[in-house]
DSSP file (Angstrom, degrees, kcal/mol; ACC not computed):
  #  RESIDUE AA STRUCTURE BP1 BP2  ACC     N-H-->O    O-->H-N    N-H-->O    O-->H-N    TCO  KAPPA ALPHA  PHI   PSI    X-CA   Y-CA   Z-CA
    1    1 A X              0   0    0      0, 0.0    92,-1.7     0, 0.0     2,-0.4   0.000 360.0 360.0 360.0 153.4    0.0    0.0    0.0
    2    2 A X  B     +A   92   0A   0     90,-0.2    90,-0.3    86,-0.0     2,-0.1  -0.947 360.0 164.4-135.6 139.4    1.3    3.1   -0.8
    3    3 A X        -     0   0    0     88,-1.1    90,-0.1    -2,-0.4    85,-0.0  -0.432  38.2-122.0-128.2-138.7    1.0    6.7    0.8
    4    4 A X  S    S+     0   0    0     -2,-0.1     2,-0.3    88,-0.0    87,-0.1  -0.136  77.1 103.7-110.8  33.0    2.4   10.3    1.1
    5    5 A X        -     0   0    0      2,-0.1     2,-0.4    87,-0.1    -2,-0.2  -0.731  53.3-164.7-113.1 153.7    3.0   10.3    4.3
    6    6 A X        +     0   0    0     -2,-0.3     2,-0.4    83,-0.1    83,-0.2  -0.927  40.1 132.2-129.3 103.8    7.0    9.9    5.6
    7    7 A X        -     0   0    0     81,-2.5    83,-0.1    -2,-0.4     2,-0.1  -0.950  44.6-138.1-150.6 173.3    6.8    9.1    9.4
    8    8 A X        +     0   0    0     -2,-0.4    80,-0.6    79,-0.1    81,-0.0  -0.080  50.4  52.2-117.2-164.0    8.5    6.6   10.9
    9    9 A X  S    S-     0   0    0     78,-0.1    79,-0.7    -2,-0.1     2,-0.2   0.680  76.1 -87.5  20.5 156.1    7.6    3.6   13.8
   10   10 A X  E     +B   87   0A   0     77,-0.1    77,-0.2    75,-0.1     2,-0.2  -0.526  55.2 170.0 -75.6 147.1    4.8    1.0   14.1
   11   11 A X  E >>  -B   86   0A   0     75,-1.2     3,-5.2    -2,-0.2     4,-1.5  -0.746  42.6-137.1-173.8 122.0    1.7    2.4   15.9
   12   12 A X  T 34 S+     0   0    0      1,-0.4     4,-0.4    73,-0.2    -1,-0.0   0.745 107.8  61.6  -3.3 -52.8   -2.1    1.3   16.6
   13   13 A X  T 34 S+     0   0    0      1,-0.3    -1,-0.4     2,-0.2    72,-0.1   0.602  97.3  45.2 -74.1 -27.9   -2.7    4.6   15.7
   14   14 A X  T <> S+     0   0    0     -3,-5.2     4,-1.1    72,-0.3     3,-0.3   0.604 104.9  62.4-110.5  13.7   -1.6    4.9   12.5
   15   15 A X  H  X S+     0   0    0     -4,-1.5     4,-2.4     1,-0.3    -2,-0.2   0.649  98.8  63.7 -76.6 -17.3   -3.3    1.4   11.2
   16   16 A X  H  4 S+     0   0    0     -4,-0.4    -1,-0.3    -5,-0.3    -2,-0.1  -0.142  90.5  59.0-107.7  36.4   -6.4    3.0   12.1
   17   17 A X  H  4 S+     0   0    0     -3,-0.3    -1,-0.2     3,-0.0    -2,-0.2   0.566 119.1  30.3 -97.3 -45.4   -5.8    5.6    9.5
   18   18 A X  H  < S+     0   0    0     -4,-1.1     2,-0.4     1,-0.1    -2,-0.2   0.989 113.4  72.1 -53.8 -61.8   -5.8    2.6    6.7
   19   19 A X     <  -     0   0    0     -4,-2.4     2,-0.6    -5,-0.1    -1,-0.1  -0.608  65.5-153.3 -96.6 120.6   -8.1    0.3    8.4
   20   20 A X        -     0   0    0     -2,-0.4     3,-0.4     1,-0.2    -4,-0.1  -0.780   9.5-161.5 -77.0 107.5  -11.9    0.7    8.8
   21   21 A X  S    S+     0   0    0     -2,-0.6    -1,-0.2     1,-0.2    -2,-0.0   0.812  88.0  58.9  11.9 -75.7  -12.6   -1.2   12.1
   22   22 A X  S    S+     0   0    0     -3,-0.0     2,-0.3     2,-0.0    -1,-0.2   0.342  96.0  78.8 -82.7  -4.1  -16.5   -1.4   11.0
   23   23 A X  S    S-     0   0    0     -3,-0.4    -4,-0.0     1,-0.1     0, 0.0  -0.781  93.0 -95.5-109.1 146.3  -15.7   -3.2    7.8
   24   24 A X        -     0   0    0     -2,-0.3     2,-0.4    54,-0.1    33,-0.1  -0.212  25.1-143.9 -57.3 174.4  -14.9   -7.0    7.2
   25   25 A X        -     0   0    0     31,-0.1    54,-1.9    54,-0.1     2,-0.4  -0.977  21.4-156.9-143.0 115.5  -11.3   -7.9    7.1
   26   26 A X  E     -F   78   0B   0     29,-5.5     2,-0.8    -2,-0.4    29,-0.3  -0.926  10.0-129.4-117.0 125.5  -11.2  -10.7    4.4
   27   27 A X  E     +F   77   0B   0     50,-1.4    49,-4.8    -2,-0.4    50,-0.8  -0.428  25.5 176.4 -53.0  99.1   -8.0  -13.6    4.4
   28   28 A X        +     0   0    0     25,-1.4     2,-0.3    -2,-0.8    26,-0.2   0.741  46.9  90.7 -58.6 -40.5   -6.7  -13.8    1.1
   29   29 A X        -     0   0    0     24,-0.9     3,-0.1     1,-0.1    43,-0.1  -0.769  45.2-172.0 -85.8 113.1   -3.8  -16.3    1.9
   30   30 A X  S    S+     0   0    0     -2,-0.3     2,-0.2     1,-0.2    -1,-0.1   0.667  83.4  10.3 -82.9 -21.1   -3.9  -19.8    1.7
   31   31 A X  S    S-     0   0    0     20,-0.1    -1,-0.2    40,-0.0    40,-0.1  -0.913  83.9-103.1-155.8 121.4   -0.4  -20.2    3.4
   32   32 A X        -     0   0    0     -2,-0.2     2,-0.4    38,-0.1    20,-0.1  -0.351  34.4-128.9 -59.8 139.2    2.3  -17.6    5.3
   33   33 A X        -     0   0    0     18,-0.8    18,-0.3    -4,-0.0    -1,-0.1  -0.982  19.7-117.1 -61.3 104.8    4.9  -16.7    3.4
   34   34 A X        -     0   0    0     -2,-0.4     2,-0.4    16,-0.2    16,-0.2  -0.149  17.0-148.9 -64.5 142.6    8.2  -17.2    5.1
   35   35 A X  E     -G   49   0C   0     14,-1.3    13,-3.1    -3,-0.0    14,-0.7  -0.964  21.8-147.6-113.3 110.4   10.3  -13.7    5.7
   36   36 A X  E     -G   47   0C   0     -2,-0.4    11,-0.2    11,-0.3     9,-0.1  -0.708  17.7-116.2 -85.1 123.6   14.3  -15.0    5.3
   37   37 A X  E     -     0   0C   0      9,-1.9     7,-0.9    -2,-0.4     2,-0.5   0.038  31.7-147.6  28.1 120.7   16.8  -13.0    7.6
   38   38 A X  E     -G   43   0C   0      5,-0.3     2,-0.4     3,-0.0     5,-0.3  -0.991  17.2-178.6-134.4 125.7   19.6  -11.0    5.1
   39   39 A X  E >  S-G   42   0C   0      3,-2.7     3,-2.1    -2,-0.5    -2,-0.0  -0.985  80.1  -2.2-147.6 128.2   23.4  -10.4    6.2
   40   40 A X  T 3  S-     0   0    0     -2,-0.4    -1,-0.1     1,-0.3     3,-0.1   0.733 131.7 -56.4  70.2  28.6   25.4   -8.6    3.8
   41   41 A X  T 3  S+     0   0    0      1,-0.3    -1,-0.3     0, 0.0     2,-0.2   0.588 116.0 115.4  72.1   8.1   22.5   -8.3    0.9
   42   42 A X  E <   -G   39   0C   0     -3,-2.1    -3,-2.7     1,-0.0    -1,-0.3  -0.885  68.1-130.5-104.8 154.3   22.3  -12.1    1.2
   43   43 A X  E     -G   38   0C   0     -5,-0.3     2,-0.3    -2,-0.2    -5,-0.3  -0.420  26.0-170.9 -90.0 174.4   19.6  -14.1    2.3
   44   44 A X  E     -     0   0C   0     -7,-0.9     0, 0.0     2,-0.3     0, 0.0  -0.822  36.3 -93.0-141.3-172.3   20.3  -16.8    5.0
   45   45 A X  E    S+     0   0C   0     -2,-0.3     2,-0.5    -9,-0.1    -2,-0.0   0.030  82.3 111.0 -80.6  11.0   18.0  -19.9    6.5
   46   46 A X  E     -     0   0C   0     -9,-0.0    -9,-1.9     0, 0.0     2,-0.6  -0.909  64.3-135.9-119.6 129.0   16.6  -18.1    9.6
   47   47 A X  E     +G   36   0C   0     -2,-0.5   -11,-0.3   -11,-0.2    -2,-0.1  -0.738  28.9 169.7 -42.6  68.8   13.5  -17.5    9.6
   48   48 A X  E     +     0   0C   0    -13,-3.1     2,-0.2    -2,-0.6    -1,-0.2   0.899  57.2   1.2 -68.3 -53.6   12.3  -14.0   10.7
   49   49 A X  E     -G   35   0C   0    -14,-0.7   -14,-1.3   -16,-0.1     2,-0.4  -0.698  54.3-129.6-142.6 157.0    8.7  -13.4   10.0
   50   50 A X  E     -C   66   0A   0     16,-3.5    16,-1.6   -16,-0.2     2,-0.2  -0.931  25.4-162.1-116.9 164.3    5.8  -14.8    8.7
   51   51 A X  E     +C   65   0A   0     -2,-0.4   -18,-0.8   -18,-0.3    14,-0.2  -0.577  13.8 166.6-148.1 117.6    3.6  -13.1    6.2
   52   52 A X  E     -C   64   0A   0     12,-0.8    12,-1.4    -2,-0.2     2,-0.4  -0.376  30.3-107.8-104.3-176.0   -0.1  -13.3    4.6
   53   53 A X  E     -C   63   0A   0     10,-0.3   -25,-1.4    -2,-0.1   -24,-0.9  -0.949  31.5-173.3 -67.1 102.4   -2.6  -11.1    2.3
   54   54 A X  E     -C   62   0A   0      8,-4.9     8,-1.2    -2,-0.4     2,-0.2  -0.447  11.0-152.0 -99.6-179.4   -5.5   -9.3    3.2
   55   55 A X  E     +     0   0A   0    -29,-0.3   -29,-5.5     6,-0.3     2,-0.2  -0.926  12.1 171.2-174.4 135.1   -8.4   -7.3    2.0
   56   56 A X  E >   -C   59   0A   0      3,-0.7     3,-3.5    -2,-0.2   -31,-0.1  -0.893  46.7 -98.5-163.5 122.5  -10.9   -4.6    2.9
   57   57 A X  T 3  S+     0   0    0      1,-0.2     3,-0.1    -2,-0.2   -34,-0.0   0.271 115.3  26.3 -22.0 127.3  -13.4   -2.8    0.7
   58   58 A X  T 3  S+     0   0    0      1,-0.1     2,-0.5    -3,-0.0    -1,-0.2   0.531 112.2  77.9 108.9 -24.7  -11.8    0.3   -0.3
   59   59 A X  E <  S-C   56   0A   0     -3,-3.5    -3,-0.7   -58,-0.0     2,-0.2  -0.934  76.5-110.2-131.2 112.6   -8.1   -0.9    0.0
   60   60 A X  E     -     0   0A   0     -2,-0.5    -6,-0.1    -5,-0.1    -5,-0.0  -0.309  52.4 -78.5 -30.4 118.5   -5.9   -2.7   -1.9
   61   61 A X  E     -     0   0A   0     -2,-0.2     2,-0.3     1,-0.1    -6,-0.3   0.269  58.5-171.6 -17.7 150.9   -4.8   -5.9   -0.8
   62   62 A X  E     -C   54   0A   0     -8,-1.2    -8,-4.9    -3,-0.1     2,-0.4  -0.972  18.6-113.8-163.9 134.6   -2.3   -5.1    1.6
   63   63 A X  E     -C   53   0A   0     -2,-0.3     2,-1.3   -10,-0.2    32,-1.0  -0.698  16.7-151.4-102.2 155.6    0.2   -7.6    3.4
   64   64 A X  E     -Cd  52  95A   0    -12,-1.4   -12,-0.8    -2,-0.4    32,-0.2  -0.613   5.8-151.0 -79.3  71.4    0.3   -8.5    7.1
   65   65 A X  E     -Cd  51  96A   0     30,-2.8    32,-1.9    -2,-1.3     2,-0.4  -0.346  10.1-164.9 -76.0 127.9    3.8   -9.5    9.0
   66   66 A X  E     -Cd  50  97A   0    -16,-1.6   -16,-3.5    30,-0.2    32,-0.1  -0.964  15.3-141.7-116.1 124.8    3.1  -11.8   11.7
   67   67 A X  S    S+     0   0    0     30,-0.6     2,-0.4    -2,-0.4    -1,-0.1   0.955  87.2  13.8 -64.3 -61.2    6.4  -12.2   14.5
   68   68 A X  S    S-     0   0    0     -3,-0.1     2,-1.1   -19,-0.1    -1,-0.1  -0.794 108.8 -64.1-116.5 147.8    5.7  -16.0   14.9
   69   69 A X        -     0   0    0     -2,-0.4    -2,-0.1    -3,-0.0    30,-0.0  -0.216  44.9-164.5 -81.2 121.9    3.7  -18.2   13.2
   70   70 A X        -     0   0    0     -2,-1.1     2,-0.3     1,-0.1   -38,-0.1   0.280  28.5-123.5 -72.6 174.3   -0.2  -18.1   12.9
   71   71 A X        -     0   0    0     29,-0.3    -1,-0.1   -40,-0.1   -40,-0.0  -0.839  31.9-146.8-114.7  99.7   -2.4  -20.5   11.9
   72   72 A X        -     0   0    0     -2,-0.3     3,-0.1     1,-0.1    30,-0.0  -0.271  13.5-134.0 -92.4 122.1   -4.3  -18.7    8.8
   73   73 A X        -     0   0    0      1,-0.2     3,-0.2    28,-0.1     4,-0.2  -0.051  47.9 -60.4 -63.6-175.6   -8.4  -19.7    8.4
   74   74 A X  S >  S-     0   0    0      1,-0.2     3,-1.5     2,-0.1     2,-0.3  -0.033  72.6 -61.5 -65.4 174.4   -9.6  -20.5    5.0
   75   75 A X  T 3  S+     0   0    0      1,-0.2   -47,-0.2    -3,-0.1    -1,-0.2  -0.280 120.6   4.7 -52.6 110.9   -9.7  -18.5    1.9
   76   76 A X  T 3  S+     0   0    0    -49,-4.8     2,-0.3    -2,-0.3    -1,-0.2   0.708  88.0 167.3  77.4  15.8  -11.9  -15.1    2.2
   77   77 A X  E <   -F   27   0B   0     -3,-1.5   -50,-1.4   -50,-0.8     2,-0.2  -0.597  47.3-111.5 -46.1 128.2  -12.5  -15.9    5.9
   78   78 A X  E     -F   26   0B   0     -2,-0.3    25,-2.6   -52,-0.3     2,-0.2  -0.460  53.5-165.4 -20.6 120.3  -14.0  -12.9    7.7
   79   79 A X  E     - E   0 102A   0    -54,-1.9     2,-0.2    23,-0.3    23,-0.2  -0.695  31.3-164.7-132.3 160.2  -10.9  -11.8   10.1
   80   80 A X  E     - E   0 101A   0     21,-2.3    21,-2.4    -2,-0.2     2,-0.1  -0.922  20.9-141.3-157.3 151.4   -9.9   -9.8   13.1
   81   81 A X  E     - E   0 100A   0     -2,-0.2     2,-0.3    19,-0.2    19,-0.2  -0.506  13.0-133.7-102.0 172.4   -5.8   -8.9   14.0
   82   82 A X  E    S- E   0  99A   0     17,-2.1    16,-3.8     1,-0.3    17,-0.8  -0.997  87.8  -3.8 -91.9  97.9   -4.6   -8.9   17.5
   83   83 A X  E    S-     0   0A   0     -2,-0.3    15,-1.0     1,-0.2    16,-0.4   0.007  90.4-169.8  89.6 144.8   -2.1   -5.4   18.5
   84   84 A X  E     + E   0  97A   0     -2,-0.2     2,-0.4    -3,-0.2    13,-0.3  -0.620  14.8 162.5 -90.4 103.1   -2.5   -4.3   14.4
   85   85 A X  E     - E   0  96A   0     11,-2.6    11,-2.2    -2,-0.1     2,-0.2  -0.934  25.3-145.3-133.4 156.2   -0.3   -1.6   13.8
   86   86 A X  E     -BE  11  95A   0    -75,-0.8   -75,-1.2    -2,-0.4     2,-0.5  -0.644   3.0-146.4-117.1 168.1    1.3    0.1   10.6
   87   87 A X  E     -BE  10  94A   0      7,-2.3     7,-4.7   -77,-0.2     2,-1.1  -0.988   9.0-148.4-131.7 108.3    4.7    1.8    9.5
   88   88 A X  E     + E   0  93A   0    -79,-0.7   -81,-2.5   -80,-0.6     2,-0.5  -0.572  25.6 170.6 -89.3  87.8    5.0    4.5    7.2
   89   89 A X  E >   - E   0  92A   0     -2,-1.1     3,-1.5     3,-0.5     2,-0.5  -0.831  62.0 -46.7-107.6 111.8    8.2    4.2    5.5
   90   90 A X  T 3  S-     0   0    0     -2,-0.5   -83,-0.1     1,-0.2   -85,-0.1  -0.663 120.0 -29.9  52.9-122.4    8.8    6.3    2.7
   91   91 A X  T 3  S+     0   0    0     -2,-0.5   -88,-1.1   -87,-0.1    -1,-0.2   0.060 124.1  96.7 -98.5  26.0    5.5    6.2    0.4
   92   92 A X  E <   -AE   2  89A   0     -3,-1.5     2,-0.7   -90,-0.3    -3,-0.5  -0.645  61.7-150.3-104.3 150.3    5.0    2.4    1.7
   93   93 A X  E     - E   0  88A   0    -92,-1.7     2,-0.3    -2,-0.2    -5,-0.3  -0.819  12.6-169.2-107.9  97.0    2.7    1.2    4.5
   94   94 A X  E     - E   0  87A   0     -7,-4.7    -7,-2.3    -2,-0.7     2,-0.4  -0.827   4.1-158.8 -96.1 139.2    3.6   -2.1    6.7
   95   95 A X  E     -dE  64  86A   0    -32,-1.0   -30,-2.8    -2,-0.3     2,-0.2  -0.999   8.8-177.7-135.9 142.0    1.5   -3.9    9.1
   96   96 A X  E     +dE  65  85A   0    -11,-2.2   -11,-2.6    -2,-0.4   -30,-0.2  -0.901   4.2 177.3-112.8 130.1    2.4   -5.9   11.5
   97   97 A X  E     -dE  66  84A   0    -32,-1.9   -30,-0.6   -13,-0.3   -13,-0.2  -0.738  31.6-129.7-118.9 170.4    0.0   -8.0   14.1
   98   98 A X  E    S-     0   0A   0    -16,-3.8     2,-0.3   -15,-1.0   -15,-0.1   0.675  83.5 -22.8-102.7  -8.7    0.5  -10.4   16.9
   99   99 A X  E     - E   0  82A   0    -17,-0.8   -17,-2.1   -16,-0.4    -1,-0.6  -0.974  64.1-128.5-179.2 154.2   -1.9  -13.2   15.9
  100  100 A X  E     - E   0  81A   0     -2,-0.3   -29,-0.3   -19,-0.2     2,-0.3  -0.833  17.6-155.5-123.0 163.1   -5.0  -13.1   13.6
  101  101 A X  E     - E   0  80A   0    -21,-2.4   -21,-2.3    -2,-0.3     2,-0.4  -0.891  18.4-122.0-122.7 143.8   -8.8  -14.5   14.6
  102  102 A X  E     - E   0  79A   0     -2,-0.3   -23,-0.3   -23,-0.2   -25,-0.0  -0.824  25.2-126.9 -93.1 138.2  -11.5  -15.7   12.4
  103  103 A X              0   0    0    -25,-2.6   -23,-0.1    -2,-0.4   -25,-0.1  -0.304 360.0 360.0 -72.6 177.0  -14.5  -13.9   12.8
  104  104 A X              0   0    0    -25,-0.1    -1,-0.1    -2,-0.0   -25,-0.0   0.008 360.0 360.0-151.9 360.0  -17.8  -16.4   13.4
């Protein structure tokens, strides 16, 4: 996701600029995508991150880095993060959560 905003560190606060609350949160990802560890511009075998694909009316797909690894519901599940917070880095957005939920 891309913005015009330059600020820096992860915060609650500024995932609830992106993300409408009051709207579904839909899982895109059938499987995490492993995030590999890099020394020297090389990649190595450790494992950092995990990472899936979301959706929300209104927004581009946007991905999700998760610290440890989740267990992801099916495809187009209804969702809800735990801690969701974004990084505005350059004209990019990251979010990061601690664990995702399927809505019911």
């Amino acid at each position: 996701m891309k913005t015009n905003n330059r600020k820096g560190g992860y915060s609650a606060n500024t995932a609830n600029n992106y993300i409408d609350h009051k709207q579904a949160i839909y899982c895109l990802s059938t499987e995490l995508d492993a995030q590999t560890r890099f020394v020297d511009g090389q990649p190595t075998d450790e494992i950092i991150a995990h990472k899936a694909w979301f959706s929300q009316k209104g927004l581009p797909p946007f991905q999700v880095k998760f610290e440890s690894e989740v267990s992801l519901p099916d495809y187009m599940s209804v969702i809800t993060f735990d801690n969701l917070e974004a990084c505005e880095v350059g004209y990019h957005v990251y979010f990061r959560a601690q664990n995702i939920k399927e809505v019911k």
